[in-house]
N, C-alpha and C positions, 0 to 999 in steps of 0.2 A: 780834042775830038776823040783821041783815043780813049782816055779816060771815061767819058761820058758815054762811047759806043761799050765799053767792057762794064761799066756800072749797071747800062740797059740788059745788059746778057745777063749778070748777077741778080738783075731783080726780075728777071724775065723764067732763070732759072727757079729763083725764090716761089714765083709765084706755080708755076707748071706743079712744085715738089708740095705745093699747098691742094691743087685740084689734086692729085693724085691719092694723098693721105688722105683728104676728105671722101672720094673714093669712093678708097678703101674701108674707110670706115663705117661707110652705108651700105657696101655689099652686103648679103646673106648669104653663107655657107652650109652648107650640110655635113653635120657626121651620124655617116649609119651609122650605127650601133655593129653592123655584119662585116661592118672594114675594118671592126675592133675584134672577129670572132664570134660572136654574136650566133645562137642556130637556133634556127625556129620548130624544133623539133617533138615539145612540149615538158623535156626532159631535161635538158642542158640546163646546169647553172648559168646563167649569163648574167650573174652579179657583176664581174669584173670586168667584160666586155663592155658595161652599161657604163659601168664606173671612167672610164678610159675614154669612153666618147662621151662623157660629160666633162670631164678634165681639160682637154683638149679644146672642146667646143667654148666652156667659160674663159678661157685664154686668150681666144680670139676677140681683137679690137671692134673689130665688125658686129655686124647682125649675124648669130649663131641660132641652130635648130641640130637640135639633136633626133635622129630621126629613126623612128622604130619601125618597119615595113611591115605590111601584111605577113601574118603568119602569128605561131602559138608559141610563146617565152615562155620558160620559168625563170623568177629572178626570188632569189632569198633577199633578206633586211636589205638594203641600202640608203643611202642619206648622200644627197646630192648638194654640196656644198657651194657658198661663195663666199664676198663679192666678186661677179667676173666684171670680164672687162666692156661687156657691153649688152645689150639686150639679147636675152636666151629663150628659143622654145622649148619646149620638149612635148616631141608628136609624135602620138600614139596612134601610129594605124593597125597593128596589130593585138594581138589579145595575149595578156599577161596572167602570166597565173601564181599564186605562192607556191613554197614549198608546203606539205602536209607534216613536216617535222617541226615541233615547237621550237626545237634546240638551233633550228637554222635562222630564228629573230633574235637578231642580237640587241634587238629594241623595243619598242612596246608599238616600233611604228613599222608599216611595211616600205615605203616611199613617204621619204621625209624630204620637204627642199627649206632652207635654210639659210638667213643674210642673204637675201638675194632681192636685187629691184631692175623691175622691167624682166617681169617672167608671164611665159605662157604655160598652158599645160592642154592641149588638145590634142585633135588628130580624129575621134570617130573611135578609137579602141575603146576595148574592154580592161577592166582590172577586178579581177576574180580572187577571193582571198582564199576560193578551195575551201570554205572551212566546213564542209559537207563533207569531201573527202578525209579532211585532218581526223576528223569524229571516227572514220570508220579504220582509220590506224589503228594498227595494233598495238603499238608500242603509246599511242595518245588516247585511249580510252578510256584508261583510270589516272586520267586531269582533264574528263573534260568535266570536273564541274571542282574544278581547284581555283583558289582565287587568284594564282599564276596566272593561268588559262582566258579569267574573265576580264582580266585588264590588256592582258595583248592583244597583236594583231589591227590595230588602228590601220584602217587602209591608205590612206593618202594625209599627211600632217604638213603641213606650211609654218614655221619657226619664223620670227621676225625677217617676214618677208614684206617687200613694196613695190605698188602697180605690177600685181599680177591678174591675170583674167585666165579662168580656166574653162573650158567650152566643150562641146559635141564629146563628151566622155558618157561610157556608161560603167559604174560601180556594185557591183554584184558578191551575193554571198561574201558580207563581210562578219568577221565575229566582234567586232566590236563598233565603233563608228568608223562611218565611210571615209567621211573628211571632217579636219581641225585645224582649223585658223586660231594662231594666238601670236600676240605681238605683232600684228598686221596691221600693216596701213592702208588702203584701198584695193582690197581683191574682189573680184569681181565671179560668179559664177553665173550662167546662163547656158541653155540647153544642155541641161547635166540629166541620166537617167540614173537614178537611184535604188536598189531595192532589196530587201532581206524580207523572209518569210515573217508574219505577224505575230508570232512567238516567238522570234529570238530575242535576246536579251541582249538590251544594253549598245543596239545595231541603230544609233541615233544619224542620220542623217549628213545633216553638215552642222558642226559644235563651233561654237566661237566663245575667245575669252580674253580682256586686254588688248583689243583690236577696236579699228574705228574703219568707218568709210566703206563697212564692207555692203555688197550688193547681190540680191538672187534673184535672177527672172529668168522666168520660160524653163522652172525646173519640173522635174515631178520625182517627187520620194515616194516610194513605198518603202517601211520600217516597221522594226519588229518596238521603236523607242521614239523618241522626241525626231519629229521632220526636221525641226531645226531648233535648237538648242545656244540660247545667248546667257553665258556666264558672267560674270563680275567683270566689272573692266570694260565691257562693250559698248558703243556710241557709236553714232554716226548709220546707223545700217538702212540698207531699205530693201524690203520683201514685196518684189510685184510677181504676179501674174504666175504662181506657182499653188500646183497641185499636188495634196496631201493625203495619204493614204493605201492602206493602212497603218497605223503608228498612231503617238500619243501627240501630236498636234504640235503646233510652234508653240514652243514656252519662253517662257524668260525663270531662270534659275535652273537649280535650284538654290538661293543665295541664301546668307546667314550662318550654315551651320557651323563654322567656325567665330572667335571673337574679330577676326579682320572685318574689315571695310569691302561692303560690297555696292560700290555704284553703277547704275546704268540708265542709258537715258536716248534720247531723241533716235527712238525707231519708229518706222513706223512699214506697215501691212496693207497692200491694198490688192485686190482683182486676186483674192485668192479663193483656192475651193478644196474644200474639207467632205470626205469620201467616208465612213465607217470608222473613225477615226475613236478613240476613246476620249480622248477632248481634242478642243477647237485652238483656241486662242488662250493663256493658260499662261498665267504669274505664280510661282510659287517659293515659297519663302519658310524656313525652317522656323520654327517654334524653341530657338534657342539665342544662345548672348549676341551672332552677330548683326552688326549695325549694317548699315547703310540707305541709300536712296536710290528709287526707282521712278525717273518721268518722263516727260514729256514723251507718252508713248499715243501712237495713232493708229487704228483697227479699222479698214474701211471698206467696202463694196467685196464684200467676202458672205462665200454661198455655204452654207453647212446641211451635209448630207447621212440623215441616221448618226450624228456624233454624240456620243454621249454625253459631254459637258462641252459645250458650244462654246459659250464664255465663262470662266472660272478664275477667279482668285483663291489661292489658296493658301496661306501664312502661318496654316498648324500641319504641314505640310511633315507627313513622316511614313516613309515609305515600307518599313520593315519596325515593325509596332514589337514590343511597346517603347516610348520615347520618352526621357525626361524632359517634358516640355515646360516653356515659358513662353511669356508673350512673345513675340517677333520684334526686335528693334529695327527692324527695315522701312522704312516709310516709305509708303507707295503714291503718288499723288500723279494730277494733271494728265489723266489717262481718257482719250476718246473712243468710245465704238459706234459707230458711224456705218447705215445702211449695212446692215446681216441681216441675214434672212437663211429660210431653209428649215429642216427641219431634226427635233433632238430624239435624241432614242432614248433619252430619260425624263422624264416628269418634270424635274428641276433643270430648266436651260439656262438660267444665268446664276451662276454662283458667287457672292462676294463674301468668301470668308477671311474677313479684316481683324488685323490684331486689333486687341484690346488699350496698349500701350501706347502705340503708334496708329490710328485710326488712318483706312484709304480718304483720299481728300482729294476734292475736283475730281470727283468721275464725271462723264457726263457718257447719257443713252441717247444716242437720237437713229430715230426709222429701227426701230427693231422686230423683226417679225419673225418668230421660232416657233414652228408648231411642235405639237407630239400629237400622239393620239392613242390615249389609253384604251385598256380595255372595256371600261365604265363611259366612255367616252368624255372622261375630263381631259383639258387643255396642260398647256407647260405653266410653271409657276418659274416664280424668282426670289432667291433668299438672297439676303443683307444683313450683314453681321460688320459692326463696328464704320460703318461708310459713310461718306458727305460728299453728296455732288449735286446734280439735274437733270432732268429728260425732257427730253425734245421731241416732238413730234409721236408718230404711232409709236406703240408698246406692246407689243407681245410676246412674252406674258407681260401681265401688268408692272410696270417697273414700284420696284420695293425702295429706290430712291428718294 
C-alpha cells in the first residue's frame, strides 16, 4: 500500500513538473530594448542595447518579443542572430533611424536577422535609413556616387531565415533596397509601407533570391527601382493585392549575366495595380552565356495606370550600353497574362523581346485591354520577337501572337 501510495506521489509529481514546463514554454516574455539601456533620444547608439535584448530574448524557451517602445532610436549595422530557442518577435513601435556615417555599417546590411525560424518583424514603426541626411555630411559627400556608397546600406536583409511574417512596418529613405530575402523559406510580408523618391537608384523594394514560399499582400511600394525583384533561385511566391508605384514594376531578373544556372518558376501575380510605373510586369534576361529556366509563371486581374511598358519581355536586357551581347540561354516558357487592362504611356504595350536561341514558348494572352492615346490619335500596338504561344479572348492592342 505503501509503495503504490509513494509511486502515485512520484507520478502525480512527474505529471504537475510536465504542465508546468509546458507552461512555461507557451508563455510570452518581453524584453524592452530600455531594461537593456536603450534611449530614445534620436542620438544615442543603441546597437548594443538592441543587441542584449535580443540575446537574452532568443534564449528564452518560451515565446520571446523583443520590444521597441514609442519613441526615436538611432542604431548603427547590427545582425541579429540564431537559432533561438523558441518563437521571436521583434516590435517595432518606435521609429529607428541610421547613423549618417558610412564608417558606422560594418555591413552592406543595416538590420540583418539570420538562422532563425518562427520570426516576426512588426510593431507599426518606422526604419529610416537617413540617407537624405548621410548625403548632406560632410565628411560623405565625396562618396556619394562611389561604388562603396551604391552597394550599402540595404535596410532590413532576412539570411536563411523560416516561417517568418513581417507586418504593419513602414520602410523609408532607403539607399539601396528596403528589404532581401534569400535562402528563405516561407516569409510572409503584408501591410508593409514602402518608399524612396523616383529617382533614387538601385532603392528596389522587397529583392528575393534562392528562396521559396515566399508571400506579399496588402503592400504598397513606392521606389526609386524594381517594386519587387525575384532573382535566380526563387519559387514558390505569390503577389496578391499590392500596389506599385512609382518604380520600375515587378520583374523577374535580371538573370543570365553570369555562366551559372539561373531557375525560376511557379509565381504567380494577381489583384495588383501599377501607378506611373516605367514598366508593369517585366521578365528580363541578359544577352549573355548564362543558362537557365523560367515558368510556370501567372499575371492576372492586374490594372495599369500611365505605365510605360505594361507587359515586357526583355532578353537583350543591358542596362548601361554598350554590351557584348549574345543570344540569351535562359528559356522562358508556360507564362499566362490573364485579364489586364488600363492604360500605357507608351505606343507599344506589350513587348516580347525573345531570344533567338532559346525562343518564349507557351505564352498565352487572354482579356487584354491596354489603351494609349497618341497624339495622331493612334492606339497601343504589340511587338513579338522570337515567341510561340495563343490568345484568348479580347486583344488590345491586337495580339502579335
Amino acid at each position: 500500500m505503501g509503495l503504490k501510495l509513494t509511486f502515485g506521489w512520484v507520478c502525480l509529481l512527474i505529471l504537475s513538473l510536465s504542465v508546468c514546463i509546458t507552461e512555461a514554454q507557451g508563455q510570452t516574455k518581453d524584453f524592452n530594448v530600455k531594461n537593456y539601456g536603450a534611449i530614445a533620444d534620436g542620438s544615442t547608439d543603441n546597437s548594443k542595447a538592441f543587441l542584449k535584448a535580443w540575446k537574452e530574448a532568443c534564449e528564452w524557451t518560451g515565446r520571446a518579443r523583443v520590444w521597441i517602445p514609442i519613441g526615436t532610436y538611432r542604431v548603427n549595422s547590427v545582425k541579429f542572430e540564431g537559432p533561438c530557442k523558441g518563437p521571436i518577435a521583434f516590435v517595432i513601435k518606435g521609429y529607428l533611424k541610421a547613423p549618417t556615417e558610412p564608417s558606422l555599417f560594418i555591413t552592406q546590411n543595416w538590420i540583418n536577422f539570420r538562422y532563425i525560424n518562427n520570426l516576426t518583424v512588426s510593431g507599426g514603426g518606422v526604419l529610416d535609413v537617413n540617407f537624405f541626411n548621410l548625403l548632406s555630411c560632410s565628411k560623405c559627400k565625396r562618396l556619394t556616387s562611389s561604388y562603396a556608397l551604391q552597394i550599402y546600406f540595404q535596410t532590413m536583409r532576412f539570411d536563411f531565415v523560416t516561417n517568418a511574417w513581417v507586418h504593419h512596418l513602414r520602410s523609408i529613405n532607403s539607399k539601396n533596397t528596403h528589404f532581401v530575402v534569400f535562402g528563405c523559406v516561407e516569409v510572409k510580408f503584408t501591410n508593409t509601407r514602402i518608399s524612396a523618391p523616383a529617382d533614387s537608384p538601385n532603392t528596389d523594394g522587397i529583392k528575393m533570391a534562392n528562396s521559396r514560399g515566399i508571400k506579399i499582400q496588402q503592400t504598397t511600394i513606392r521606389t526609386g527601382d524594381d517594386c519587387i525583384a525575384m532573382l535566380a533561385g526563387t519559387r514558390h511566391v505569390r503577389i496578391f493585392n499590392v500596389t506599385c508605384g512609382p518604380g520600375h514594376g515587378i520583374s523577374i531578373g535580371s538573370l543570365g549575366k553570369d555562366g551559372d544556372q539561373n531557375d525560376l518558376f511557379d509565381i504567380r501575380v494577381r489583384n495588383c495595380s501599377f501607378h506611373n510605373t516605367s514598366d508593369g510586369i517585366r521578365i528580363k534576361t541578359w544577352a549573355s552565356p548564362g543558362i537557365g529556366k523560367v515558368s510556370a509563371l501567372i499575371y492576372e486581374d492586374i490594372f495599369m495606370n500611365q505605365v510605360g511598358n505594361p507587359i515586357i519581355i526583355d532578353q537583350e536586357y543591358c542596362p548601361y550600353p554598350p554590351c557584348k551581347t549574345q543570344p540569351s540561354r535562359v528559356q522562358i516558357s508556360n507564362v499566362t497574362y490573364r485579364n489586364i487592362w488600363g492604360y500605357s504611356g507608351s505606343k507599344v504595350a506589350v513587348t516580347f523581346r525573345c531570344s533567338q536561341s532559346t525562343p518564349c514558348r507557351d505564352l498565352v494572352m487572354e482579356n487584354i485591354n491596354l489603351h494609349y492615346h497618341g497624339r495622331d490619335g493612334e492606339g497601343s500596338t504589340a511587338l513579338c520577337n522570337n515567341v510561340k504561344g495563343e490568345s484568348l479572348g479580347p486583344q488590345n492592342p491586337a495580339s502579335c501572337i
